[in-house]
GUVOVEX-191279 format. One record per residue: residue in three letters; x, y, z of N, C-alpha, C in turn. Coordinates in steps of 0.2 Angstrom, whole numbers, padded with zeros to 4 digits, always signed. Layout:
# residues N
alaXYZXYZXYZ ...
# end
This chain:
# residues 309
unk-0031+0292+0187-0030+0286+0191-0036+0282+0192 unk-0035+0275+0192-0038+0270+0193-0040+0271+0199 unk-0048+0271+0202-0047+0271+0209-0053+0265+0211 unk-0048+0263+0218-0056+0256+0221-0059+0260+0226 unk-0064+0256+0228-0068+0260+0234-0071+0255+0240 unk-0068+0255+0245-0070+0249+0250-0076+0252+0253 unk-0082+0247+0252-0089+0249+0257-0092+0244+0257 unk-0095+0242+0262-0098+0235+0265-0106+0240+0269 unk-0111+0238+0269-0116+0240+0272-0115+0236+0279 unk-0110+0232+0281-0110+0227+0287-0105+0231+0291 unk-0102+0235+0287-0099+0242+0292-0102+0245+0297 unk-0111+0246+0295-0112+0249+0300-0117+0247+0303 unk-0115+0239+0305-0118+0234+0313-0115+0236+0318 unk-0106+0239+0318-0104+0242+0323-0106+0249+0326 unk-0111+0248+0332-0114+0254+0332-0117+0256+0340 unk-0116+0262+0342-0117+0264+0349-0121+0272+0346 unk-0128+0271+0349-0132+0277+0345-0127+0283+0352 unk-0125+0288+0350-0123+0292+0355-0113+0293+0355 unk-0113+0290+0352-0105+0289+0353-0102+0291+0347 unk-0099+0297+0346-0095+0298+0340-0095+0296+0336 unk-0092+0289+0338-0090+0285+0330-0094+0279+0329 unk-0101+0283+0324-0105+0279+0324-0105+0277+0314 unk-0112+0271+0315-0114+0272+0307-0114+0278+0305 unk-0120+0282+0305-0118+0290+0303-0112+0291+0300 unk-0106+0292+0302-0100+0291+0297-0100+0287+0289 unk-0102+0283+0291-0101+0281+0284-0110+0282+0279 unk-0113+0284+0283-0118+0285+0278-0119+0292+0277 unk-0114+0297+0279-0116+0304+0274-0110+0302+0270 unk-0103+0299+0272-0099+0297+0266-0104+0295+0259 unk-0106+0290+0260-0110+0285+0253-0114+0292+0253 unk-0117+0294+0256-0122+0302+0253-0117+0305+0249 unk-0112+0308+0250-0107+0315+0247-0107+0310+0241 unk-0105+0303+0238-0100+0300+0233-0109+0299+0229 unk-0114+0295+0231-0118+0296+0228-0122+0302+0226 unk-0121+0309+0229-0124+0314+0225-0119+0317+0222 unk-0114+0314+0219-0108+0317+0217-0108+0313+0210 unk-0111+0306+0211-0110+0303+0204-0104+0296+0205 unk-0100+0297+0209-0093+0295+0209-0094+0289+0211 unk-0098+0284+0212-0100+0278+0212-0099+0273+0207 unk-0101+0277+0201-0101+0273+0193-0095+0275+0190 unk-0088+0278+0194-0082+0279+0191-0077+0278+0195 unk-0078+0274+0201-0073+0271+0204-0076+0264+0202 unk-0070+0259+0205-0073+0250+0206-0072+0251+0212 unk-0079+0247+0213-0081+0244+0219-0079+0238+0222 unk-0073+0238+0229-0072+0232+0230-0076+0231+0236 unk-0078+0224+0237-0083+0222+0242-0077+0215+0246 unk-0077+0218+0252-0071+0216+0257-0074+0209+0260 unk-0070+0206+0262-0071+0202+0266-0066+0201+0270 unk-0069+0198+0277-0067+0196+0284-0059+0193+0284 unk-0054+0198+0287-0049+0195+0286-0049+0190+0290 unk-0045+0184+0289-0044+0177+0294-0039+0180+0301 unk-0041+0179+0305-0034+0178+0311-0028+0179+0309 unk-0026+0175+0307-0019+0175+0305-0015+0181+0302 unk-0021+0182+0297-0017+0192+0295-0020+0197+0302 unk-0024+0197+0306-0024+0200+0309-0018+0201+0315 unk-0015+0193+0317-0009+0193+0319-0004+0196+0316 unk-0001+0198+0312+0005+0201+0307+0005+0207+0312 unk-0002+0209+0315+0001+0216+0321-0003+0215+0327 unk-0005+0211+0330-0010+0210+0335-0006+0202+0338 unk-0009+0203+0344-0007+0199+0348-0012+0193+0348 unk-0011+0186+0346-0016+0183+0347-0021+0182+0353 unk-0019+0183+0358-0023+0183+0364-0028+0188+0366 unk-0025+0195+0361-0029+0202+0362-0036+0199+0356 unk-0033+0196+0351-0037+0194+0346-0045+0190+0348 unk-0044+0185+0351-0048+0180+0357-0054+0187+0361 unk-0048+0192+0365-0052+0195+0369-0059+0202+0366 unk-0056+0203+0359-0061+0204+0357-0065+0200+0353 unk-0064+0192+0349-0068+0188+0350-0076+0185+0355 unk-0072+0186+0361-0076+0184+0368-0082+0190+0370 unk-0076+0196+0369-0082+0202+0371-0087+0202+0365 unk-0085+0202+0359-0095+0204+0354-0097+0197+0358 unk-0095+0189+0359-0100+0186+0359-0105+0187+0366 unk-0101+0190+0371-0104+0192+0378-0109+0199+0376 unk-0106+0202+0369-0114+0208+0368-0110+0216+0370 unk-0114+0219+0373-0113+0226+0371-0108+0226+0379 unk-0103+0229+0376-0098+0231+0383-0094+0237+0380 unk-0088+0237+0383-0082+0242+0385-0076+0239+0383 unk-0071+0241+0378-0064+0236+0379-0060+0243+0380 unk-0061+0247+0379-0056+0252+0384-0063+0258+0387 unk-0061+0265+0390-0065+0271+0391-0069+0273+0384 unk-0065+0272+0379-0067+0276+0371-0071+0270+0367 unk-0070+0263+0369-0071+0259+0362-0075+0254+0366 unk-0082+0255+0361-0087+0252+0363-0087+0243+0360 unk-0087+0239+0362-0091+0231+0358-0097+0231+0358 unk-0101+0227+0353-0107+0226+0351-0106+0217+0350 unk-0112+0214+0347-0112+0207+0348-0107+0206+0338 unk-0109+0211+0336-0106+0214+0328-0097+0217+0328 unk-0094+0219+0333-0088+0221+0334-0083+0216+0329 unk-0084+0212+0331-0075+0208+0328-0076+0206+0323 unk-0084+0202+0322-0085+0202+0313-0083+0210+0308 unk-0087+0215+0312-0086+0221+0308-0077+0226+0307 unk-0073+0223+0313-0067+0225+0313-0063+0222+0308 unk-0064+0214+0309-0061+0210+0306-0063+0213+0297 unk-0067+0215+0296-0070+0216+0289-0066+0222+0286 unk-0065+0227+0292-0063+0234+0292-0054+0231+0287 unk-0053+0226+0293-0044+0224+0290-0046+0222+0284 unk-0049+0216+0281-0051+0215+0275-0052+0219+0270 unk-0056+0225+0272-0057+0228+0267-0050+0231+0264 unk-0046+0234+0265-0038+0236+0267-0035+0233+0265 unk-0033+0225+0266-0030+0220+0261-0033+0220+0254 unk-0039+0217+0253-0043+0218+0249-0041+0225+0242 unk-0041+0230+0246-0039+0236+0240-0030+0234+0239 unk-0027+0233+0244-0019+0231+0244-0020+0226+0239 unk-0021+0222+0238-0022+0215+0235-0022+0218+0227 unk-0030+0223+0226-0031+0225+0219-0024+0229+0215 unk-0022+0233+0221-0018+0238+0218-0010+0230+0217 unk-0008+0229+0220-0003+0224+0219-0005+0219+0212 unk-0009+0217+0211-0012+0216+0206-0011+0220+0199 unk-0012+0225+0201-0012+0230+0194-0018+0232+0193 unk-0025+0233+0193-0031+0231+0194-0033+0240+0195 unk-0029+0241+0199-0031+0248+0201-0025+0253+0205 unk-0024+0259+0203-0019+0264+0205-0018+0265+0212 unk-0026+0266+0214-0027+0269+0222-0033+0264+0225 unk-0034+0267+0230-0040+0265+0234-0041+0272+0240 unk-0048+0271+0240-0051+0274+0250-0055+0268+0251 unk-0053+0267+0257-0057+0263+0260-0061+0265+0265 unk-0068+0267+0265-0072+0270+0271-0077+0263+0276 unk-0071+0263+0278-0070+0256+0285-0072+0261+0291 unk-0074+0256+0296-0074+0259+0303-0076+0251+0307 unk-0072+0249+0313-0069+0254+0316-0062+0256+0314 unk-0060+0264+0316-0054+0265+0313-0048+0263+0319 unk-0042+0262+0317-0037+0258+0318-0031+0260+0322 unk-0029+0266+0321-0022+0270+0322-0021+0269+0328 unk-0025+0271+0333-0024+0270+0341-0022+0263+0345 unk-0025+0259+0340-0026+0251+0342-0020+0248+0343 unk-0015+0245+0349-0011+0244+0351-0010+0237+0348 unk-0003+0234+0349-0001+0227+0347-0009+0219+0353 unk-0010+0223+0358-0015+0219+0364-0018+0223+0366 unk-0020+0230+0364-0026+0233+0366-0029+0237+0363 unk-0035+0237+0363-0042+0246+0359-0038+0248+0362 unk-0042+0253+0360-0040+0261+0362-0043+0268+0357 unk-0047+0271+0362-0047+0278+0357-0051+0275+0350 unk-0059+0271+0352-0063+0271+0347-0060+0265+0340 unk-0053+0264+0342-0051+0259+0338-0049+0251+0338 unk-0049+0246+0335-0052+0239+0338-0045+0235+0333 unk-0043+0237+0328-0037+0232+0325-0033+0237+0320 unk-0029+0237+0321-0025+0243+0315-0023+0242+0308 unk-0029+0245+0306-0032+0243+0298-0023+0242+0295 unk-0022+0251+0295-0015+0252+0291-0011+0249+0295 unk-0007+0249+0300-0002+0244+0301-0001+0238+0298 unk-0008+0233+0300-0008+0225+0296-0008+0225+0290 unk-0010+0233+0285-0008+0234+0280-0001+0234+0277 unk+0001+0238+0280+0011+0239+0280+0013+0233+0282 unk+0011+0228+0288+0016+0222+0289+0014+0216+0282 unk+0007+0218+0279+0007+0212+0274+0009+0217+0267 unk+0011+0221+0265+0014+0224+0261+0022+0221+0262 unk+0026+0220+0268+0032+0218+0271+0031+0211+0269 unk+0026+0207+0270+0027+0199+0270+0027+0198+0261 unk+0024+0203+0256+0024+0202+0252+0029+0205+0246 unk+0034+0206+0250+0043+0207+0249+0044+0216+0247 unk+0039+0220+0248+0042+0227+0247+0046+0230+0254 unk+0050+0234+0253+0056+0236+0259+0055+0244+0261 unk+0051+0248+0257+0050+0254+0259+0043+0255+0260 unk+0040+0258+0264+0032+0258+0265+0031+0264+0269 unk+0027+0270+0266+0028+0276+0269+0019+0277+0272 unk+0018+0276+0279+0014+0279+0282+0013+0287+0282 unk+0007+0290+0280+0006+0298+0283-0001+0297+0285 unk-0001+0298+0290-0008+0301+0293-0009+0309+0297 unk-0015+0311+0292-0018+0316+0295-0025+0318+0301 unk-0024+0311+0304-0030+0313+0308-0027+0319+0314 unk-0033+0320+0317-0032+0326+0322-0028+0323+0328 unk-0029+0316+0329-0025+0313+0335-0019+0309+0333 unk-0013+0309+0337-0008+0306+0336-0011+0297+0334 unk-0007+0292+0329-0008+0288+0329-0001+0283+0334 unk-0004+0282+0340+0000+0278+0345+0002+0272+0342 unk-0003+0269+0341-0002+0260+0340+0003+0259+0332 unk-0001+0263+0327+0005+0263+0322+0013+0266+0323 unk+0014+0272+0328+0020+0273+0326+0022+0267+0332 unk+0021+0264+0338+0026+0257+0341+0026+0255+0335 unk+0019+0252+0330+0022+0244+0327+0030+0244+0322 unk+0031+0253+0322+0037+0253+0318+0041+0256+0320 unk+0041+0257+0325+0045+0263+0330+0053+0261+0328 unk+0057+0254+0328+0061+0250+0327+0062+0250+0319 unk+0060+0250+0315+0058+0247+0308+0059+0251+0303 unk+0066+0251+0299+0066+0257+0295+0061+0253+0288 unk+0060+0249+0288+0056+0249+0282+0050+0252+0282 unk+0049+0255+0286+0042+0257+0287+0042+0265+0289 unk+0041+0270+0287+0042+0277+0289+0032+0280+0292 unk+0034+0284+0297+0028+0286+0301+0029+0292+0301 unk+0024+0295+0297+0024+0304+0296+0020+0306+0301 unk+0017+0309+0306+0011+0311+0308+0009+0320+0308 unk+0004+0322+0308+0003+0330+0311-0002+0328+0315 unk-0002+0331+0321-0010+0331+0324-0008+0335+0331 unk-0015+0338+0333-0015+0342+0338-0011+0338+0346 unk-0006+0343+0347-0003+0343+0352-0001+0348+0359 unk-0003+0346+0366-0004+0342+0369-0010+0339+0368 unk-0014+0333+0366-0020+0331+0367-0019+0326+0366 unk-0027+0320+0366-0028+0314+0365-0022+0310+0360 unk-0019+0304+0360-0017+0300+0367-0012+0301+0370 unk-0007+0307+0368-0003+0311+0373+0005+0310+0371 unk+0003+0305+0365+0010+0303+0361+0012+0306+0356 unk+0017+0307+0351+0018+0310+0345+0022+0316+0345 unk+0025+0319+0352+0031+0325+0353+0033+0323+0345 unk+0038+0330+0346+0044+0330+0340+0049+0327+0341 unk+0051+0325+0348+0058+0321+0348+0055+0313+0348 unk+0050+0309+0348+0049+0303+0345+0054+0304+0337 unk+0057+0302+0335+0060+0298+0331+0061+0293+0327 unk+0060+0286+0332+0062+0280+0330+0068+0277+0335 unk+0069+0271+0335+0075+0269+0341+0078+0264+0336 unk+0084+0264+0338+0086+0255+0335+0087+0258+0330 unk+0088+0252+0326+0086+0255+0317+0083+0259+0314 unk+0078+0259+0318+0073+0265+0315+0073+0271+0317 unk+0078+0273+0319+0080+0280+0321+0080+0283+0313 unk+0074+0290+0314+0075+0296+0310+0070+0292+0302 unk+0064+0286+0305+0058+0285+0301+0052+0284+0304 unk+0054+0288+0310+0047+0292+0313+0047+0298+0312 unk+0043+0303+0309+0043+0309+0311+0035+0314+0313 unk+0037+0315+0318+0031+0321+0321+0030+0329+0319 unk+0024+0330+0319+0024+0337+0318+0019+0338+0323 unk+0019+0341+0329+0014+0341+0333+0014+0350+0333 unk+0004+0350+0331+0002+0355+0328-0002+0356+0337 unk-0004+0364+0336-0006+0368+0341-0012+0368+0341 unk-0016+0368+0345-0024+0371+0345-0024+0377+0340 unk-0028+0377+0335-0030+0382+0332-0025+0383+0328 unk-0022+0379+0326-0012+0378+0318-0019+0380+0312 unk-0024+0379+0309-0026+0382+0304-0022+0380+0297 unk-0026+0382+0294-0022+0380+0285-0016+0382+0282 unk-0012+0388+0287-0006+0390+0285-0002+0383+0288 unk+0000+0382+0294+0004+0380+0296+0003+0372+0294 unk-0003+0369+0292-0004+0361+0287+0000+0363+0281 unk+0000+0367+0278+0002+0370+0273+0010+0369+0273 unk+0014+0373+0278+0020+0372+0278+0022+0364+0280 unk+0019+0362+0284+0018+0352+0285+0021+0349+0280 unk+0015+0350+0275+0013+0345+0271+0018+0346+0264 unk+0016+0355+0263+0020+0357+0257+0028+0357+0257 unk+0031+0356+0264+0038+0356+0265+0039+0349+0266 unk+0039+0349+0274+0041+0342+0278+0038+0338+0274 unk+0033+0336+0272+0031+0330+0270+0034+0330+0266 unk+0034+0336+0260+0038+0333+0252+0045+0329+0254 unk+0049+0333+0259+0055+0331+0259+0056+0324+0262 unk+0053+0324+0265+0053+0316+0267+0051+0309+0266 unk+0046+0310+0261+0044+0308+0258+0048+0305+0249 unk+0049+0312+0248+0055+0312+0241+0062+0308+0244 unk+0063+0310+0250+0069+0307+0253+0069+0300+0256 unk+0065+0296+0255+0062+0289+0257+0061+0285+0252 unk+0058+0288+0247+0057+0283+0239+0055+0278+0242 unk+0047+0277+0243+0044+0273+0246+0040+0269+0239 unk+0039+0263+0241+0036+0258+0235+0029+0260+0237 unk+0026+0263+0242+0019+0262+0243+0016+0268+0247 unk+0011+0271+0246+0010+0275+0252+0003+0273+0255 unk+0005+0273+0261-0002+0271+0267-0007+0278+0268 unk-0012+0280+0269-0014+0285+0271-0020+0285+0278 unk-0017+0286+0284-0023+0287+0289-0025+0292+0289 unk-0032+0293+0286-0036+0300+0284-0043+0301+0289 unk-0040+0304+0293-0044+0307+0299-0048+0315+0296 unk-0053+0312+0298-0056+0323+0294-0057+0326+0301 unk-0055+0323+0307-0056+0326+0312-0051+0332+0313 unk-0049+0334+0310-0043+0339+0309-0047+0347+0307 unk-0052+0345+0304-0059+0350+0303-0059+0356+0307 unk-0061+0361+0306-0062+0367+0311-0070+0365+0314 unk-0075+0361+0310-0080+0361+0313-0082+0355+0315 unk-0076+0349+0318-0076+0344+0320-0078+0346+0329 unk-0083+0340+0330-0083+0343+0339-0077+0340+0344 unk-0074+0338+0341-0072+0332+0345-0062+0337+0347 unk-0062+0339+0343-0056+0344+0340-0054+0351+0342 unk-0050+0353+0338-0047+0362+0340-0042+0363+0332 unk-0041+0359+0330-0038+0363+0326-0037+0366+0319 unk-0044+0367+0319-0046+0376+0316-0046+0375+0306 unk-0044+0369+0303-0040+0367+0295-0047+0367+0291 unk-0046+0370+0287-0054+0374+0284-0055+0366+0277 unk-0058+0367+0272-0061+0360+0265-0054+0361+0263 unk-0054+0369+0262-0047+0369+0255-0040+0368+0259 unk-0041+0369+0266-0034+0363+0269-0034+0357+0269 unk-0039+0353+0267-0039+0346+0269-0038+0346+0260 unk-0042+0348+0257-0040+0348+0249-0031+0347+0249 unk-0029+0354+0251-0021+0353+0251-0017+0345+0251 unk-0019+0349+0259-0016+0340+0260-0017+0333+0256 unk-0022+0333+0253-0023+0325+0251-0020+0328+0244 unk-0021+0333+0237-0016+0337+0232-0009+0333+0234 unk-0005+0336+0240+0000+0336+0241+0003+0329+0239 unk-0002+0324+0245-0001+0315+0244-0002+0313+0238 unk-0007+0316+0236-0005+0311+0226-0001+0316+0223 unk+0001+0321+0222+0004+0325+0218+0013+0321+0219 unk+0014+0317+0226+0020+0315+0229+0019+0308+0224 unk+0014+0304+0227+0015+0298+0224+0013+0299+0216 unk+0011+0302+0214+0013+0303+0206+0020+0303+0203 unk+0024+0308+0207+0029+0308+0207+0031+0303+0207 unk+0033+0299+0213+0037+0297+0214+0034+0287+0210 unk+0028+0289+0207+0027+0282+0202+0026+0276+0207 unk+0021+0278+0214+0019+0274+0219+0010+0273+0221 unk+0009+0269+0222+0002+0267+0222-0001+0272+0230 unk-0006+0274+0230-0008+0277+0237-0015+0273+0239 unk-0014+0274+0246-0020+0268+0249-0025+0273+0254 unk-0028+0276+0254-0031+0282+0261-0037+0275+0262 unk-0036+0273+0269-0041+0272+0276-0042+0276+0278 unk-0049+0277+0280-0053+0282+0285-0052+0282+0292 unk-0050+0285+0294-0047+0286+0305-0054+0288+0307 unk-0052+0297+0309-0057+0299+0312-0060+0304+0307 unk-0065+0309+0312-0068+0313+0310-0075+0311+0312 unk-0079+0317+0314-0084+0316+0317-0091+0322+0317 unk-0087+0326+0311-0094+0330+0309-0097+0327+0302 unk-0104+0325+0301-0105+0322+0295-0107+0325+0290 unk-0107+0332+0290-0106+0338+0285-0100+0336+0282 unk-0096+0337+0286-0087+0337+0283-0085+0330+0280 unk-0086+0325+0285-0086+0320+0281-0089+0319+0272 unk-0095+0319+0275-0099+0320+0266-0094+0324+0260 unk-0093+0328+0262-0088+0333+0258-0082+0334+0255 unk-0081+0330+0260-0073+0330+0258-0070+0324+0260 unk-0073+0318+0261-0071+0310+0258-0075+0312+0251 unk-0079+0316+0250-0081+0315+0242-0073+0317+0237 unk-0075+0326+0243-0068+0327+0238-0062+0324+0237 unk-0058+0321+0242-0054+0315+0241-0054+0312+0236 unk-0059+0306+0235-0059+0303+0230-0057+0307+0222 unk-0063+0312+0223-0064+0316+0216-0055+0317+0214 unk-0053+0319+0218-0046+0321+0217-0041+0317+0216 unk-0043+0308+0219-0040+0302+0215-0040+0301+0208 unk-0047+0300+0208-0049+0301+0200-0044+0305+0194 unk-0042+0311+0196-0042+0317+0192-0032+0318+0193 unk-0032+0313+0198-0023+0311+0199-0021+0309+0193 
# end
């Protein structure tokens, strides 16, 4: 596989020394892919700031403004979880960019896949609010500009440790659009039961797998290796989106649910082995994850495994 690699060094001007989701993230990532080699064997795309106007495609103009107004007031709060800086809305705005940007390459023809190692990350971020560390919903904006650019199937999977709230509303309705998730349940943001489905039209292209404290590499295993084939094979999506949270880690602080390298290997195995199949381009943006051992390692290994798709 042809692969791109979204990374900007203006990434990581969004930054609260002490908070999770810091630069650190992205710089043991560029450590793992540089001591790996995997630098001079992907193409490099270099993102730029999406305009407003694609950022509307899933955000509210007015919510747009108010994270405008807060970087230029400086260091503040837009929810309990999600910090601003004087750098926020340039650096978020970039995060969306980066994300069209590889969508762009890959529709083009130019490249099979992409990672995009963006922050801030997106899944939580509502149609008019942060939330949960996140400031604009990289992959969502991605799926509604995949939709304005005439495809009708677009399959979302994310594996972060936490439900993605904001993504599954903006399609809750929307059978073009299919929302896979697994993440530990009952916790953080308290959405993603199994009986979430979808409503309206879009009944039955949402699907939840809410996993237990401590679910481990067996039960990812039967997720991904079962549910996800079938769902997936049974969707015949033009495109896959991937929210790639490593917080799902057994040595993640943030988390519980116990999923060793060679589970996460699976899982990502699974998703290209699906869209080889199925003769679909794959897209993984970065969610969470928050030990930087694990990150290094296995966003390395990701890639390496695009490559080798």
């Amino acid at each position: 596989m042809k692969v791109g690699f979204v990374y900007d060094d203006r990434y990581l001007l969004h930054h609260l020394e002490g908070h999770p989701e810091n630069k650190y993230r992205l710089e043991a990532i560029v450590e793992g892919l540089s001591e790996k080699g995997l630098f001079s064997k992907v193409e490099l795309i270099k993102p730029q700031p999406a305009p407003a106007e694609l950022i509307q495609l899933n955000h509210d103009p007015q919510y747009i403004e108010e994270v405008i107004y807060a970087s230029r007031m400086g260091e503040g709060w837009l929810d309990l979880d999600t910090y601003v800086t004087p750098y926020t809305f340039e650096v978020a705005s970039l995060a969306v960019g980066g994300v069209l940007g590889a969508v762009e390459e890959i529709l083009a023809n130019n490249i099979e896949g992409a990672f995009c190692a963006i922050r801030p990350p997106g899944h939580h971020a509502e149609y008019n609010k942060a939330m949960g560390f996140c400031i604009f919903n990289n992959v969502a904006i991605a799926a509604r500009y995949l939709l304005e650019k005439g495809l009708e199937r677009i399959f979302i999977v994310d594996f972060d440790a936490h439900h993605g709230n904001g993504t599954q509303h903006s399609f809750y309705t929307d059978p073009r659009v299919f929302y896979f998730s697994t993440h530990q349940y009952p916790f953080y943001p308290g959405t993603g039961s199994a009986e979430e489905r979808g409503a309206g039209e879009g009944i039955g292209t949402t699907l939840n797998i809410p996993m237990p404290a401590g679910a481990g590499d067996e039960l990812y295993r039967q997720a991904y290796g079962e549910t996800f084939v079938a769902a997936v094979e049974g969707y015949k999506p033009q495109f896959i989106l991937v929210s790639a949270g490593y917080d799902l880690h057994r040595d993640d602080p943030l988390t519980g649910l116990e999923v060793t390298d060679q589970g996460i290997t699976f899982i990502v195995e699974t998703i290209l082995n699906e869209a080889q199949k199925l003769n679909v381009p794959v897209l993984f943006a970065l969610e969470g994850g928050y030990n930087l051992d694990v990150l290094k390692r296995n966003v390395s290994k990701t890639v390496e495994l695009m490559l080798g798709a």
